[in-house]
C-alpha positions as CSV (number, residue, x, y, z in Angstrom):
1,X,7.4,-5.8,-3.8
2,X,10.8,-6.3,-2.0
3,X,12.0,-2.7,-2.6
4,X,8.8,-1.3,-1.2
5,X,9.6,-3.7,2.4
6,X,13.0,-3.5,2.3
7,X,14.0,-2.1,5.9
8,X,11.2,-2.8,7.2
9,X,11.9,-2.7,11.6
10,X,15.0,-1.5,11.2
11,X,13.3,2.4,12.5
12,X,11.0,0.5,14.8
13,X,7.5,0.9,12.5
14,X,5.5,-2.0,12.0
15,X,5.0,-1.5,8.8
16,X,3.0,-4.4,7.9
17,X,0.2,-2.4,10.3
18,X,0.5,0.7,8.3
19,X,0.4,-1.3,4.7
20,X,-2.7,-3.3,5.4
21,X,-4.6,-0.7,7.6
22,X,-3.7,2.1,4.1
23,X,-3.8,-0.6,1.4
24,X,-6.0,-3.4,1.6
25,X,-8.3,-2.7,-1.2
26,X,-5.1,-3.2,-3.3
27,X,-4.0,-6.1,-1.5
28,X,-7.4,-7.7,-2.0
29,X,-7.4,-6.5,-5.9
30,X,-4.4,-8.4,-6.6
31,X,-6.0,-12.3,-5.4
32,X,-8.6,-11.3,-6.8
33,X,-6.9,-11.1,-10.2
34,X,-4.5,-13.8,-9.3
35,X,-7.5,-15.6,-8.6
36,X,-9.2,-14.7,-11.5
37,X,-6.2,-14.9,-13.8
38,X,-5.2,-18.7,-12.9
39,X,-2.4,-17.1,-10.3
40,X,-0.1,-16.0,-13.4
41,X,1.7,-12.7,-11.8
42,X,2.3,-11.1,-15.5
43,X,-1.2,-10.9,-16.0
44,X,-1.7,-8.4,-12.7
45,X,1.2,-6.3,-13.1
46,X,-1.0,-3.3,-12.7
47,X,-2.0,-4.2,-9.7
48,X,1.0,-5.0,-8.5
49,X,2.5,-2.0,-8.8
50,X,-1.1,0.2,-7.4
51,X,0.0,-2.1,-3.9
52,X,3.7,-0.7,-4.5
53,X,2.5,2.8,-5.2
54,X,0.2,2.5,-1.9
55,X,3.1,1.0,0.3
56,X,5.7,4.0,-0.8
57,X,3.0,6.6,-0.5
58,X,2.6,5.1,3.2
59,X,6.2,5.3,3.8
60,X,6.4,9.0,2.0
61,X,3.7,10.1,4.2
62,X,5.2,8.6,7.4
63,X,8.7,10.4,6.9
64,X,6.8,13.3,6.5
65,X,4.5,13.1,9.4
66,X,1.7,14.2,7.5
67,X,-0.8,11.8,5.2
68,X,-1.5,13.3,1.7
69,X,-5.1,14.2,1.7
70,X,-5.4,14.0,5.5
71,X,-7.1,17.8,5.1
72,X,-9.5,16.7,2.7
73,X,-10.5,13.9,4.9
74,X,-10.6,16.0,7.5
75,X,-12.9,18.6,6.0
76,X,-15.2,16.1,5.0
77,X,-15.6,15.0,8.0
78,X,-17.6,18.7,9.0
């Protein structure tokens, strides 16, 4: 998870806002199977790398300035 953090402040972003507010669910799915697993990380590898895959889309979308999906979420919304 270190690549995915690494620079975090260093542009002024709290990123540790953005990751929770995007990616709890993932957070939360990995203790979960920590949890579930006896806390041996080789076991949740998968969702490991769904948190990583959340945390880079975050940072993707920030340098963008435009989340993916923000027009289907905004078209639901009608």
């Amino acid at each position: 998870m270190d690549a995915v953090h690494k620079d975090t402040g260093r542009d002024g972003v709290n990123w540790d806002a953005l990751f929770q507010q995007a990616c709890q669910k993932k957070a939360c799915a990995i203790q979960w199977c920590l949890a579930r697993h006896n806390y041996q990380e080789k076991r949740c590898q998968h969702e490991l790398r769904e948190y990583q895959a959340c945390c880079q889309r975050v940072k993707d979308e920030h340098a963008t300035g435009k989340p993916k999906g923000a027009a289907n979420q905004r078209s639901a919304m009608k």
